[in-house]
C-alpha positions as CSV (number, residue, x, y, z in Angstrom):
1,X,24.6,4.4,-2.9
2,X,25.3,5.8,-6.2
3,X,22.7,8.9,-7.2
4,X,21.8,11.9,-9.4
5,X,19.0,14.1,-8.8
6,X,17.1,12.4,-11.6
7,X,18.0,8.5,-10.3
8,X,19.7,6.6,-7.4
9,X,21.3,3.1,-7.1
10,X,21.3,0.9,-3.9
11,X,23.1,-1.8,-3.4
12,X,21.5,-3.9,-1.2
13,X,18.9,-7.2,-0.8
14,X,15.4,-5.9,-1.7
15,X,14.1,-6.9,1.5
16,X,15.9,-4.4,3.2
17,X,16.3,-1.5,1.4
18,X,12.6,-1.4,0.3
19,X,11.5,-0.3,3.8
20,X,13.6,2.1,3.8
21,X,11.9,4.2,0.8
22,X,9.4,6.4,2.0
23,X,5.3,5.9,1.9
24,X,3.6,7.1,-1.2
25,X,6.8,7.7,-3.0
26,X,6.7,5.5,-5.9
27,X,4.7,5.7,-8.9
28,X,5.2,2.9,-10.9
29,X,6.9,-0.5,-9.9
30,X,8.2,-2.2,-13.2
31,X,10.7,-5.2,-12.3
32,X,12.0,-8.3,-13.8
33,X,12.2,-10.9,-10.8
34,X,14.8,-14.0,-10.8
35,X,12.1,-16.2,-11.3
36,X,14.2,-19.7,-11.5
37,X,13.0,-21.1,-14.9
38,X,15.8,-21.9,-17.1
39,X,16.9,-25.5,-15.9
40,X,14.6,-27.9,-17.4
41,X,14.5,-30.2,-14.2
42,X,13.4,-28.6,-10.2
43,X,17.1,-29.9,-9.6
44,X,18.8,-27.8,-12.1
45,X,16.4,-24.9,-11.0
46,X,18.0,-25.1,-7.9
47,X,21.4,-26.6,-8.2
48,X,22.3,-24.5,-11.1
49,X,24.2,-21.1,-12.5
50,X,22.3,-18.5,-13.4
51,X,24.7,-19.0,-16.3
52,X,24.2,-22.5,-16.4
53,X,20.6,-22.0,-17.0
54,X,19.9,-19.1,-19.2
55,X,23.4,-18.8,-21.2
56,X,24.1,-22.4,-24.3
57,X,27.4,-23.3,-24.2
58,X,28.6,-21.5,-27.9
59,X,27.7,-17.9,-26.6
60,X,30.4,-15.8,-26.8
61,X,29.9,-13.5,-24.1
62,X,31.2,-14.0,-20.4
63,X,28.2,-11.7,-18.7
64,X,28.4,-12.5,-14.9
65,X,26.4,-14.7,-12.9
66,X,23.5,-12.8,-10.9
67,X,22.3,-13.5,-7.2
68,X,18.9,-15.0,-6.1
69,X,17.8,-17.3,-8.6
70,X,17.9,-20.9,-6.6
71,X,14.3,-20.7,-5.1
72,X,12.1,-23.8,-5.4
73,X,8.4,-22.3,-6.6
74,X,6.5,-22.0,-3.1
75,X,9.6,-19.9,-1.7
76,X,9.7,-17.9,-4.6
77,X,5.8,-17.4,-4.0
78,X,6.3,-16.2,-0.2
79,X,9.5,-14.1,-0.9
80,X,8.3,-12.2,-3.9
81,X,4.7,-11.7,-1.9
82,X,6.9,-10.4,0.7
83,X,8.9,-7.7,-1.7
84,X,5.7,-6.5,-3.7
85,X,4.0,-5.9,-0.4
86,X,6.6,-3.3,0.6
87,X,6.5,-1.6,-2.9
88,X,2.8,-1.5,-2.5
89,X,3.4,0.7,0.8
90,X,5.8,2.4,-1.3
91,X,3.4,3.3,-4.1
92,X,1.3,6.4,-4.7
93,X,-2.2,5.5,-5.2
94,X,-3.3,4.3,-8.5
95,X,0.3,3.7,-9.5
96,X,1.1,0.6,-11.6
97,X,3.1,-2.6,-10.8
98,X,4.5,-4.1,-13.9
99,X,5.9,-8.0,-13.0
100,X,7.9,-10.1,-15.5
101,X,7.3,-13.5,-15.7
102,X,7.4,-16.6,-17.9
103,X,4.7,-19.6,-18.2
104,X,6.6,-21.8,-15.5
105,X,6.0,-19.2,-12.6
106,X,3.1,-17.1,-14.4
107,X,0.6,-18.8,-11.6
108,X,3.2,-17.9,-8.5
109,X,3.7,-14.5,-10.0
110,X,-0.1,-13.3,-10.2
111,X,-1.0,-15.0,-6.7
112,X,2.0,-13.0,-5.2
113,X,0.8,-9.9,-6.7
114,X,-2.9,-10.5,-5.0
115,X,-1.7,-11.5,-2.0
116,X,0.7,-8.4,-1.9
117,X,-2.6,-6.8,-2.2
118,X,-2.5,-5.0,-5.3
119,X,-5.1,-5.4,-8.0
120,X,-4.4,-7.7,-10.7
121,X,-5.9,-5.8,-14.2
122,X,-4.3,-8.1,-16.8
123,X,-0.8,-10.0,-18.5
124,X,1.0,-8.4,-21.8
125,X,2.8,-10.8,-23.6
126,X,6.4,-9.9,-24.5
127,X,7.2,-11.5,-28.0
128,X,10.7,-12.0,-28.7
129,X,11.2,-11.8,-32.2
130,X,14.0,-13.7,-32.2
131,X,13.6,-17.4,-30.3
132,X,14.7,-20.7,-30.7
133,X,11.9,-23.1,-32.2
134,X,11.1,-26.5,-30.7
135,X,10.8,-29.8,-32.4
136,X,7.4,-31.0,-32.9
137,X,5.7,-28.6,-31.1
138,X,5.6,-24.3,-30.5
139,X,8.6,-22.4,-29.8
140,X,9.1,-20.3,-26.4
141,X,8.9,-16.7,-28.4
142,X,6.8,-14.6,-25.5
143,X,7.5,-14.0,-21.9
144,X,4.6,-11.8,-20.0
145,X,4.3,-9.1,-18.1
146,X,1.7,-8.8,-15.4
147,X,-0.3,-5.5,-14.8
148,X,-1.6,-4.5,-11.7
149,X,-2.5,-1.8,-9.8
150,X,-2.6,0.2,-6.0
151,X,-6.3,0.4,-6.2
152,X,-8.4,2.3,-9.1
153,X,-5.5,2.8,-11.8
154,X,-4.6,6.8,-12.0
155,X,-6.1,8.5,-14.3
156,X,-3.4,11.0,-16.3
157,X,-4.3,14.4,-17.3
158,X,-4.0,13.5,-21.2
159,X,-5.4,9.9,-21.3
160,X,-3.1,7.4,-22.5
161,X,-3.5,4.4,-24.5
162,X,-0.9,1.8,-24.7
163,X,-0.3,-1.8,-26.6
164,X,-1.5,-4.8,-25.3
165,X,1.4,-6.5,-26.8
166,X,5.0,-5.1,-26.9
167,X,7.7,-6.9,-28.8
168,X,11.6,-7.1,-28.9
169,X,14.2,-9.2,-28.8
170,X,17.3,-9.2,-26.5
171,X,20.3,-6.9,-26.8
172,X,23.0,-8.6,-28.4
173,X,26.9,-7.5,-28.5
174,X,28.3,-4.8,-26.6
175,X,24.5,-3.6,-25.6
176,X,24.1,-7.1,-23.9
177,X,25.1,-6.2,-20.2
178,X,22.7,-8.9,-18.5
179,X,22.2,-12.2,-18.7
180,X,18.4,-11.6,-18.7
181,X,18.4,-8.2,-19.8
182,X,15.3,-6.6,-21.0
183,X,15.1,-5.0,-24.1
184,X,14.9,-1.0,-23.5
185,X,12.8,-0.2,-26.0
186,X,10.1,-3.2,-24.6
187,X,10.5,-1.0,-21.1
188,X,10.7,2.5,-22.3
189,X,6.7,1.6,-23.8
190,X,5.8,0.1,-20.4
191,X,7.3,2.8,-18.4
192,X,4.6,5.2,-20.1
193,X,1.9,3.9,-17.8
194,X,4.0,6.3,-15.4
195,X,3.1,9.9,-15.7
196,X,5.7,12.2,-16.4
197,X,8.4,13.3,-14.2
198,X,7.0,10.1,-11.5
199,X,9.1,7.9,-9.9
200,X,10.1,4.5,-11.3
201,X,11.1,1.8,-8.8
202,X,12.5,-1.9,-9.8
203,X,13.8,-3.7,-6.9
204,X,16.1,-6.3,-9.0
205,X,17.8,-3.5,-11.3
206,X,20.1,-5.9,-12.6
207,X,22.3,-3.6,-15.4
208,X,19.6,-0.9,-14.8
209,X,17.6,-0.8,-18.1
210,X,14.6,0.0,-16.5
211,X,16.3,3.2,-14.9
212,X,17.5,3.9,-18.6
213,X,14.4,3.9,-20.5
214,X,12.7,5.7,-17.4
215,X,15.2,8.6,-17.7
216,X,14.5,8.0,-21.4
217,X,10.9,8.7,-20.8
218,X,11.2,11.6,-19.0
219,X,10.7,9.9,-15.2
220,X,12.9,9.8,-12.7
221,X,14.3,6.3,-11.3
222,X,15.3,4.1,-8.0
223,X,17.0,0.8,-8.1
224,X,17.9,-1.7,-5.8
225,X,20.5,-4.1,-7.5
226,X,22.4,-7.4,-5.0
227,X,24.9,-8.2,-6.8
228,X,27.6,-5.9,-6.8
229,X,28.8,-6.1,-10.0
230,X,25.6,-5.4,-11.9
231,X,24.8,-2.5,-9.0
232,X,28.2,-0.9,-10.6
233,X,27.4,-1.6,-14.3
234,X,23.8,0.0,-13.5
235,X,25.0,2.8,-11.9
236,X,27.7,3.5,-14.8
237,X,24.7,3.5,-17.3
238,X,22.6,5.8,-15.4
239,X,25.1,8.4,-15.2
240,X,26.0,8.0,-19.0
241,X,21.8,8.3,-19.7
242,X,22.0,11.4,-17.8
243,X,25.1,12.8,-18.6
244,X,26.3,13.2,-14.9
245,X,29.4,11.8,-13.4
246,X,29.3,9.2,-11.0
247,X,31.2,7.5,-7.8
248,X,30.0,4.2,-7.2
249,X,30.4,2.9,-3.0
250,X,28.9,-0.4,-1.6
């Protein structure tokens, strides 16, 4: 378990490290699910690569595959109910819970959220500048991201007033570490909805770029990453955001 006193790193399946994080101890959740979209076909959702799914075959990067993205749509429902109930438990009150989606699981995604048992308070399209267009009909530029909250949202001591729409487009080259990496300056405006010096939580850290453009932000970070290899690339980044040495265990 990788840490600094400004972030930590567990390696683990959601599921069970999640209970393990204390009540109350979380003030914002902002996550980015393997929501199973990228096959065209319910078979290639299931039978395929992350890779296979999400990477054409001319890219010339050889970013690893990731864990826990073969769920049909009603399992992806129950299991992702299941994690954002635990981070509600985890969250302060009024903190935030900031989902990723796309338009395929958009419907399972909000009725986890409710049924979690947070508040749902709206969706912010994520427009990615740069998309592929689509013959005879509207290209795939925006993703969303789902808002919700642990009851009234907090109040901050200097109000705050942030986009309804964020935009940004994928890292490319040696900034790419994820397959489905987010872009960090999309999350460092998302992660403002955080007050300063609070806790950010994302249970699928992936290469950690939430935990960057929290530390970025002034807020402190945990992650919980499955796959090994992306736990170690997340924990490497941290402790170059931080400036702090790091020993990474399983």
């Amino acid at each position: 378990m990788p840490s600094h006193d400004t972030w930590t790193i567990h390696h683990g399946d959601a599921l069970a490290v999640l209970p393990t994080l204390p009540d109350g101890s979380v003030d914002l959740i902002l996550t980015d699910p393997p929501y199973n979209s990228g096959g065209r076909t319910a078979t290639a959702r299931r039978g395929d690569s992350a890779r296979g799914k999400y990477v054409s075959g001319d890219a010339a990067h050889d970013l690893a595959d990731f864990a826990g993205d073969n769920r049909d749509q009603r399992s992806f429902g129950y299991w992702l109910t299941l994690v954002l109930s635990e981070s509600l438990r985890a969250a302060t009150p009024g903190a935030s819970a900031l989902v990723f989606t796309d338009w395929r699981q958009l419907p399972a995604t909000s009725d986890a959220l409710q049924a979690a048992g947070w508040t749902w308070r709206g969706i912010i399209p994520w427009r990615k500048r740069i998309s592929r267009p689509c013959r005879n009909g509207f290209k795939s530029e925006c993703e969303y991201v789902l808002w919700a909250s642990n009851g009234p949202p907090l109040r901050h001591v200097e109000p705050i007033y942030l986009p309804g729409l964020v935009e940004g487009s994928q890292p490319r080259g040696r900034e790419r570490r994820h397959i489905t990496q987010k872009p960090t300056d999309v999350l460092r405006q998302l992660v403002q909805v955080c007050p300063v010096g609070g806790m950010v939580l994302d249970p699928f850290a992936g290469a950690a770029s939430t935990g960057v453009a929290a530390l970025a932000e002034g807020r402190r970070f945990v992650g919980i990453e499955v796959t090994e290899h992306y736990a170690t690339i997340g924990a490497e980044r941290l402790a170059a955001s931080s400036s702090a040495p790091v020993t990474v265990s399983g």
